[in-house]
N, CA, C and O atoms as a GROMACS GRO file, in nm:
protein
  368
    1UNK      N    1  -4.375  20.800 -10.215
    1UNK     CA    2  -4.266  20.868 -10.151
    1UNK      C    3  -4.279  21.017 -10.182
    1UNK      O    4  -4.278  21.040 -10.303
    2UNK      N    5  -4.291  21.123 -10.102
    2UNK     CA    6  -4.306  21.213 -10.129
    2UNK      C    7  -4.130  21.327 -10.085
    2UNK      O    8  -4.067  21.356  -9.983
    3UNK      N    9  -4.122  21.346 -10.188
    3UNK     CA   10  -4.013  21.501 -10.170
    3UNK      C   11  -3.979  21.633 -10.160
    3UNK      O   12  -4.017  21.708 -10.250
    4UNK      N   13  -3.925  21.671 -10.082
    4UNK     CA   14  -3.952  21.812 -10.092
    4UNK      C   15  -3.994  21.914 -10.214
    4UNK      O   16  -4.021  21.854 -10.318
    5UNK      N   17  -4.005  22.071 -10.224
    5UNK     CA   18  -4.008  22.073 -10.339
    5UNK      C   19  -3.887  22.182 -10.377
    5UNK      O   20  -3.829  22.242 -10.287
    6UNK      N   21  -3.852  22.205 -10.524
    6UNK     CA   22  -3.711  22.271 -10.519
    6UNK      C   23  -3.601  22.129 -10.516
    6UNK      O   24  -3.480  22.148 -10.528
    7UNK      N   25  -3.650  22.006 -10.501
    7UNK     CA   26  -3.576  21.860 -10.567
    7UNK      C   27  -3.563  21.805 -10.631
    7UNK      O   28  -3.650  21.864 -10.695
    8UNK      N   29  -3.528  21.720 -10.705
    8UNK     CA   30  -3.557  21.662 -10.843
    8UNK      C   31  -3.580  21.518 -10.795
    8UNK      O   32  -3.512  21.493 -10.696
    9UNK      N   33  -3.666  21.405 -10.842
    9UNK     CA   34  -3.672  21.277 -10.775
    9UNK      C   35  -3.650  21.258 -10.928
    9UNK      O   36  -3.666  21.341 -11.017
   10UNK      N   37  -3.602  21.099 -10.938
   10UNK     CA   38  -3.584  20.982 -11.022
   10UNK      C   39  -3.607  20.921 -11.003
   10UNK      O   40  -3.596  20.890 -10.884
   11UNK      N   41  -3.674  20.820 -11.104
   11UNK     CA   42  -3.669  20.638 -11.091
   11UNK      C   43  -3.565  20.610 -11.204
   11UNK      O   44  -3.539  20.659 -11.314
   12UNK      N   45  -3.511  20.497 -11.115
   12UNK     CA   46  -3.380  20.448 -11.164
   12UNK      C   47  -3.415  20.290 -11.192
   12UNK      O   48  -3.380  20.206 -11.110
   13UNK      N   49  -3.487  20.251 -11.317
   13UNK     CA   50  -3.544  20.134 -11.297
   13UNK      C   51  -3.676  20.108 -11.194
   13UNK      O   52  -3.724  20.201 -11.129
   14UNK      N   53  -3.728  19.974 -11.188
   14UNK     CA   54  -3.871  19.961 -11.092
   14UNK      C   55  -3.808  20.015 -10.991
   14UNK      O   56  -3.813  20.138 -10.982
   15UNK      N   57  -3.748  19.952 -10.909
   15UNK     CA   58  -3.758  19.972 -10.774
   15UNK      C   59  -3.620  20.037 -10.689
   15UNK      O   60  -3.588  20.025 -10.571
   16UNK      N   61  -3.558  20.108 -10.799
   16UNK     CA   62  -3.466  20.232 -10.716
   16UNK      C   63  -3.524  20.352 -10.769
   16UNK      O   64  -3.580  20.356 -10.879
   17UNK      N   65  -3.503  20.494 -10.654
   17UNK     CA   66  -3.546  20.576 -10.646
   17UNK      C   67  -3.476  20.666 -10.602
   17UNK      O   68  -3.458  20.660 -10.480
   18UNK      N   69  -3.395  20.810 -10.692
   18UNK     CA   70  -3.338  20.898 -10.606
   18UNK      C   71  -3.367  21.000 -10.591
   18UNK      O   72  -3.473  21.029 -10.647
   19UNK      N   73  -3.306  21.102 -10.523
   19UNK     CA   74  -3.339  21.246 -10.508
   19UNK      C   75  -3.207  21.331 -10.504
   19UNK      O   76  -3.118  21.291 -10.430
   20UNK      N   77  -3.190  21.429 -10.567
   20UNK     CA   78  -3.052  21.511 -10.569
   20UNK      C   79  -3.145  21.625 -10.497
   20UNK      O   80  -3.258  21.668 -10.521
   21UNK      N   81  -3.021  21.664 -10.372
   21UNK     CA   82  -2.996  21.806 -10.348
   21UNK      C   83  -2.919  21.869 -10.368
   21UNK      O   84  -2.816  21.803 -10.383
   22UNK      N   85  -2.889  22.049 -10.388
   22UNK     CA   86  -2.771  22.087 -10.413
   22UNK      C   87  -2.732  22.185 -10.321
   22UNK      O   88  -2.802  22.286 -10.311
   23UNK      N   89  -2.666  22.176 -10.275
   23UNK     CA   90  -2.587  22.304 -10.151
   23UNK      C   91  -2.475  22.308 -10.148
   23UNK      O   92  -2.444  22.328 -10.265
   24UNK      N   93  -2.372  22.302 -10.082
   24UNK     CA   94  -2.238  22.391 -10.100
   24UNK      C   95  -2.208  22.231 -10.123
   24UNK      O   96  -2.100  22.210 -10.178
   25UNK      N   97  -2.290  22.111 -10.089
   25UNK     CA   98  -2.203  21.974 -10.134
   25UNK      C   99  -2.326  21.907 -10.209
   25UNK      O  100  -2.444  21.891 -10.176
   26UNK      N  101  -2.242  21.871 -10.338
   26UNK     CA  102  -2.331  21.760 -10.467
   26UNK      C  103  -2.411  21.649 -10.358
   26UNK      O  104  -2.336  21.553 -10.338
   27UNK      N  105  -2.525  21.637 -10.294
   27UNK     CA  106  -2.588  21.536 -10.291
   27UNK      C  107  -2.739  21.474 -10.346
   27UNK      O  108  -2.848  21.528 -10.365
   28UNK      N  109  -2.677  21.305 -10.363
   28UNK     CA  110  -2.730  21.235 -10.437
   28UNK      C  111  -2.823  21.123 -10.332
   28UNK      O  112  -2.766  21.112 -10.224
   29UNK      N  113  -2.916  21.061 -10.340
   29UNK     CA  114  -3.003  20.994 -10.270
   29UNK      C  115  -3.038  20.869 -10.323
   29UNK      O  116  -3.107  20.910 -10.417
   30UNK      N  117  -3.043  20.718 -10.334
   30UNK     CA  118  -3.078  20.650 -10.381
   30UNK      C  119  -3.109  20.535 -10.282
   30UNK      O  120  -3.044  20.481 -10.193
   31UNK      N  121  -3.290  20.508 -10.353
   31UNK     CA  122  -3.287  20.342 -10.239
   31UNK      C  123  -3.353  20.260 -10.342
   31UNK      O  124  -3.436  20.288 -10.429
   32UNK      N  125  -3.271  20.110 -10.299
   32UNK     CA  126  -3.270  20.045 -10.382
   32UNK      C  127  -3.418  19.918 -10.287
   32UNK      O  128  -3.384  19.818 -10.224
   33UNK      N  129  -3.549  19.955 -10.302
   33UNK     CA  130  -3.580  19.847 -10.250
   33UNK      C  131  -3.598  19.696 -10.273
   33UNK      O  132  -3.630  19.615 -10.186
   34UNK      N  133  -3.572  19.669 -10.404
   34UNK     CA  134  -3.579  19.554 -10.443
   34UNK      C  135  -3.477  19.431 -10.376
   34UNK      O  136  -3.379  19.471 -10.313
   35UNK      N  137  -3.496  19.300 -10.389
   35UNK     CA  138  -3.412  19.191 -10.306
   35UNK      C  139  -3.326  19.167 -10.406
   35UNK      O  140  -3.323  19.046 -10.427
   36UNK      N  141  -3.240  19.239 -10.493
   36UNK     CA  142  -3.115  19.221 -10.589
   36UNK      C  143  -3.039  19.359 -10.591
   36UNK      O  144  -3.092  19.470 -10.587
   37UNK      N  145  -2.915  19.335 -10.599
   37UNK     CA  146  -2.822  19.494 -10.614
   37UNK      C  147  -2.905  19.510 -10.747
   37UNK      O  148  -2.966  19.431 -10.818
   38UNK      N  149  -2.881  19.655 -10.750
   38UNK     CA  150  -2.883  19.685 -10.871
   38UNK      C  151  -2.844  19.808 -10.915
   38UNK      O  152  -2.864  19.907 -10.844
   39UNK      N  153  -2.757  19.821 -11.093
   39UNK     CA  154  -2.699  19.951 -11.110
   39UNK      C  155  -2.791  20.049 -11.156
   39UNK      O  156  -2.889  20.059 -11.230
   40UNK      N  157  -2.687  20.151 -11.048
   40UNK     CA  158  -2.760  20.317 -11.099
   40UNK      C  159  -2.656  20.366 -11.193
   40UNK      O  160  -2.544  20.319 -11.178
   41UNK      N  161  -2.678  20.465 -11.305
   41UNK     CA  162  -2.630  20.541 -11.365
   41UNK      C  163  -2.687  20.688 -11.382
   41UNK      O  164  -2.772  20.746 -11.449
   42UNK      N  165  -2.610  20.711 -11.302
   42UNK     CA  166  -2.633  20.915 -11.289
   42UNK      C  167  -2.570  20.960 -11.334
   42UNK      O  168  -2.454  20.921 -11.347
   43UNK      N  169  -2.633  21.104 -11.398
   43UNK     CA  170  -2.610  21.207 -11.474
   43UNK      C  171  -2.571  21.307 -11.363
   43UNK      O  172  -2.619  21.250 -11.265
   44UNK      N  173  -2.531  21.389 -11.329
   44UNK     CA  174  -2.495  21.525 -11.251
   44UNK      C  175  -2.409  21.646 -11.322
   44UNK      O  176  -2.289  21.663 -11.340
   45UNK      N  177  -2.501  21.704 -11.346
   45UNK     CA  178  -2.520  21.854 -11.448
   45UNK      C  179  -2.451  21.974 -11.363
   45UNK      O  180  -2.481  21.986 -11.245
   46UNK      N  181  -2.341  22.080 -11.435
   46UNK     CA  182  -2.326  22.162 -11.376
   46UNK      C  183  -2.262  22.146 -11.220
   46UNK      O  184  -2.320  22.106 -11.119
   47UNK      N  185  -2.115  22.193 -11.236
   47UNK     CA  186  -2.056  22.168 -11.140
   47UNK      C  187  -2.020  22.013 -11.098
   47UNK      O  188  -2.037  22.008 -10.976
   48UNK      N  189  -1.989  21.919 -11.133
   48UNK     CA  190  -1.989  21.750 -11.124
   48UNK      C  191  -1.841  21.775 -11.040
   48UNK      O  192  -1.743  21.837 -11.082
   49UNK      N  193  -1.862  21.685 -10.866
   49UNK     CA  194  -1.754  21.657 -10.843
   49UNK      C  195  -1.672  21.598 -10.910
   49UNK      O  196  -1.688  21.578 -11.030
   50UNK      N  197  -1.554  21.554 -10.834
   50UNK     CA  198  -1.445  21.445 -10.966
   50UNK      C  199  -1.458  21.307 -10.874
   50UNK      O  200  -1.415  21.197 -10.908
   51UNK      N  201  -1.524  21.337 -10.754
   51UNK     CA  202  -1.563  21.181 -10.684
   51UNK      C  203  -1.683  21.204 -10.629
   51UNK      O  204  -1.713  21.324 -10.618
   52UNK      N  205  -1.776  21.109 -10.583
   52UNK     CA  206  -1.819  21.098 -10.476
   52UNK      C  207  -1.848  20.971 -10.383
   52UNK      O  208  -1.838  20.856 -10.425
   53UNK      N  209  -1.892  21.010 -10.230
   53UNK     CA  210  -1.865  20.880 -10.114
   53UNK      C  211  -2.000  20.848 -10.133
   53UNK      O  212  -2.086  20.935 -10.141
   54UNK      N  213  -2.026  20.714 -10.142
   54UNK     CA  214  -2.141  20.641 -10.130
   54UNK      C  215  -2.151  20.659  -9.932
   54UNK      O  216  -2.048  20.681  -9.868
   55UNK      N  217  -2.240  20.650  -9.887
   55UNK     CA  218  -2.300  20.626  -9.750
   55UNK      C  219  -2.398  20.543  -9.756
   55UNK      O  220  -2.510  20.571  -9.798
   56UNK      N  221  -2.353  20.410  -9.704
   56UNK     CA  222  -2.513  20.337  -9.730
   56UNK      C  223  -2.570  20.294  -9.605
   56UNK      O  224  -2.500  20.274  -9.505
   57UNK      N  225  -2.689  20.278  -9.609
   57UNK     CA  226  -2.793  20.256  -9.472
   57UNK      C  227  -2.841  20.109  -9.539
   57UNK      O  228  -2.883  20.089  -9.653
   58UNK      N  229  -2.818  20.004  -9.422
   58UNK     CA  230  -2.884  19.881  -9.475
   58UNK      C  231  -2.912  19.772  -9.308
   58UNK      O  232  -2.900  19.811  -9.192
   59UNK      N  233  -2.938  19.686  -9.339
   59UNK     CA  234  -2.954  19.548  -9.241
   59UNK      C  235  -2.864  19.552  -9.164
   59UNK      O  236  -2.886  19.558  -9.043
   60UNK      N  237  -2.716  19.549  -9.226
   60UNK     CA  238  -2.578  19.538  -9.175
   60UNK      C  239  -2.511  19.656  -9.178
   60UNK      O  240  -2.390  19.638  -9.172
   61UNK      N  241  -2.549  19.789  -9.186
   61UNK     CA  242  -2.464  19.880  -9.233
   61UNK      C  243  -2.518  20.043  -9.156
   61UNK      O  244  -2.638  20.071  -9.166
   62UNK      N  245  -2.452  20.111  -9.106
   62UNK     CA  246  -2.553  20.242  -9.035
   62UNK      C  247  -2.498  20.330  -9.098
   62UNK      O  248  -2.381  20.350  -9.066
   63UNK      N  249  -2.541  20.395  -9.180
   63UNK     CA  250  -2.457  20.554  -9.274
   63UNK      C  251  -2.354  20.469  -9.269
   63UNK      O  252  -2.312  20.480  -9.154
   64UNK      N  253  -2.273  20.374  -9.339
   64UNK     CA  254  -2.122  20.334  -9.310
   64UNK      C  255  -2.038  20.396  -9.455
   64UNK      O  256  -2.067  20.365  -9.570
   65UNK      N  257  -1.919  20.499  -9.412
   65UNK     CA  258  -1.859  20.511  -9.585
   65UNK      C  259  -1.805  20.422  -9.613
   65UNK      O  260  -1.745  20.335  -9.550
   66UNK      N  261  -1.837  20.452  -9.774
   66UNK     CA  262  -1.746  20.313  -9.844
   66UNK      C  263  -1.652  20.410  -9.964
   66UNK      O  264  -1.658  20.532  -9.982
   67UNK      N  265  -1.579  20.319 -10.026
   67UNK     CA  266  -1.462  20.364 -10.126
   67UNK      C  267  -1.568  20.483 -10.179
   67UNK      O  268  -1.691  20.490 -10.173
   68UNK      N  269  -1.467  20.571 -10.233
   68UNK     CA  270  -1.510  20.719 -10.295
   68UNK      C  271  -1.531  20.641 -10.430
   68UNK      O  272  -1.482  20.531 -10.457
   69UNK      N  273  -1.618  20.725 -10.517
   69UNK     CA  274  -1.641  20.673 -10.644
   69UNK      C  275  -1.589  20.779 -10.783
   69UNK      O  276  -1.630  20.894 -10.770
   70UNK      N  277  -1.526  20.758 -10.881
   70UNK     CA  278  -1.524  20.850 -10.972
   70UNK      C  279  -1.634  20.904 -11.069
   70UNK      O  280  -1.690  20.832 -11.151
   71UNK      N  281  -1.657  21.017 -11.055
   71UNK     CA  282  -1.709  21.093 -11.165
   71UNK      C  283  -1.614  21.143 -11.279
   71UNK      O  284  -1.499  21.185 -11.264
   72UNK      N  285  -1.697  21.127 -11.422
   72UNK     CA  286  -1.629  21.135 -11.506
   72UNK      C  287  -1.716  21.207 -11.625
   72UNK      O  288  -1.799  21.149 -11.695
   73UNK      N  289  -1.680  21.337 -11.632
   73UNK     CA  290  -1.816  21.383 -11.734
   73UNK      C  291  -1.931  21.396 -11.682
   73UNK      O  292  -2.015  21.421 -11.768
   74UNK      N  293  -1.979  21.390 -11.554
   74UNK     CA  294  -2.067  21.418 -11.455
   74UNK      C  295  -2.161  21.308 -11.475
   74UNK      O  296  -2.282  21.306 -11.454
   75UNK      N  297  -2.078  21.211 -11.521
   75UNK     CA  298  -2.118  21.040 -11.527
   75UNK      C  299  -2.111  20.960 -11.369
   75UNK      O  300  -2.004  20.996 -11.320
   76UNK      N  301  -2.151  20.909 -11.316
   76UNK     CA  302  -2.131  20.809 -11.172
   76UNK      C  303  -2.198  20.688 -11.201
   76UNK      O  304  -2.318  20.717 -11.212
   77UNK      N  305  -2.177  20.540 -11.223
   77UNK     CA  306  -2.230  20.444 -11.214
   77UNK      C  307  -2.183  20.370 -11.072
   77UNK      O  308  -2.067  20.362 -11.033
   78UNK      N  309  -2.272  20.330 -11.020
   78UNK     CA  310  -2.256  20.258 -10.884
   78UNK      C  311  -2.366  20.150 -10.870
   78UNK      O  312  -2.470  20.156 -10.934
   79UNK      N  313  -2.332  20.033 -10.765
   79UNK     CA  314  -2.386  19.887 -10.749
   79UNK      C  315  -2.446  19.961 -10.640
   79UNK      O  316  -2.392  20.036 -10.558
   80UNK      N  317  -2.599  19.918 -10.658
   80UNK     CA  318  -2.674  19.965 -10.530
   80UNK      C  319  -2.716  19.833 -10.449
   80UNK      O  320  -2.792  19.750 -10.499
   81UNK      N  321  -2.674  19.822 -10.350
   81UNK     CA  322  -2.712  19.680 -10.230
   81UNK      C  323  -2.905  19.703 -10.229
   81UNK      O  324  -2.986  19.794 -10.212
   82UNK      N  325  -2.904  19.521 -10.266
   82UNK     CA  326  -3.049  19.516 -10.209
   82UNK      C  327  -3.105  19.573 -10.111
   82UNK      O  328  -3.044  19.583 -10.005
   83UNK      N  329  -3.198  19.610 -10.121
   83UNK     CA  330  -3.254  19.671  -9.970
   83UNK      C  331  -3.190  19.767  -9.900
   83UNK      O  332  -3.184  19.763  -9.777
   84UNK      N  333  -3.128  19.877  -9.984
   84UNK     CA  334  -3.021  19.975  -9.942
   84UNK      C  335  -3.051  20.107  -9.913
   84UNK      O  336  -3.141  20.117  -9.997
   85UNK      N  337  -3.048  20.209  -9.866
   85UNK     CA  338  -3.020  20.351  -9.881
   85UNK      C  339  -2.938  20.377  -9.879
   85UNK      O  340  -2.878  20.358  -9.773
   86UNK      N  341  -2.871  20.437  -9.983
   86UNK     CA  342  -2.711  20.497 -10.021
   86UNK      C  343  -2.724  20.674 -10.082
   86UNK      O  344  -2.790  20.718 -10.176
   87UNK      N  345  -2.630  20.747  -9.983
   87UNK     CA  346  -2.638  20.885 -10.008
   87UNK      C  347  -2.519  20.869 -10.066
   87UNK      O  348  -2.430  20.801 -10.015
   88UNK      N  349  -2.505  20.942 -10.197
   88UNK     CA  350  -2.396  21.010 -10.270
   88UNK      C  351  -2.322  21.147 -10.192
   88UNK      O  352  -2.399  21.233 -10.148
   89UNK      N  353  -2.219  21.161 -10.178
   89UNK     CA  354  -2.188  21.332 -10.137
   89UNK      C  355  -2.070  21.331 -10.178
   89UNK      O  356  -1.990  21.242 -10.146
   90UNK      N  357  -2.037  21.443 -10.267
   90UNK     CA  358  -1.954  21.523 -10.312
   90UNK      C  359  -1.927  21.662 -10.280
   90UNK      O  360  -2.005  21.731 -10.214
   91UNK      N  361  -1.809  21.706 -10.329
   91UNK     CA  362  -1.802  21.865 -10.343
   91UNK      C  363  -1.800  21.870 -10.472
   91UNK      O  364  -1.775  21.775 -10.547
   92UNK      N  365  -1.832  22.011 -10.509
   92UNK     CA  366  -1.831  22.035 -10.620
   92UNK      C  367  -1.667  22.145 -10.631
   92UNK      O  368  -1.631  22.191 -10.740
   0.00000   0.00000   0.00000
């Protein structure tokens, strides 16, 4: 998987993978390809919204939002759907 550069990529465990961008809104990138949810736990440094909206791309799902999530200490843990792409977006 290749990323721009000026991005930061992660592995989040084997088989999730994210990418943070930063612009006037906190976004976060994560795909989960493996055939089990599985949790992410992100760090977000400097400026940490106090929520952010998961957007996930899946089988059943097109960019669909789901419940906002709390940040806490620029802590976010979230259930990533098998076979998912889920964008984080916040404001800061």
């Amino acid at each position: 998987m290749r990323y721009p550069s000026g991005h930061s990529h992660h592995t989040i465990g084997g088989r999730v993978h994210g990418m943070e961008v930063r612009c006037s809104f906190t976004i976060l990138g994560a795909i989960n390809s493996g055939t089990a949810a599985a949790t992410a736990s992100l760090f977000i440094s400097g400026g940490a919204p106090c929520q952010m909206t998961p957007w996930v791309t899946s089988s059943s799902d097109n960019l669909a939002s789901k419940t906002a999530l709390s940040v806490t200490e620029g802590r976010l843990s979230a259930t990533l759907g098998a076979q998912t792409v889920t964008t984080f977006v916040g404001k800061p």
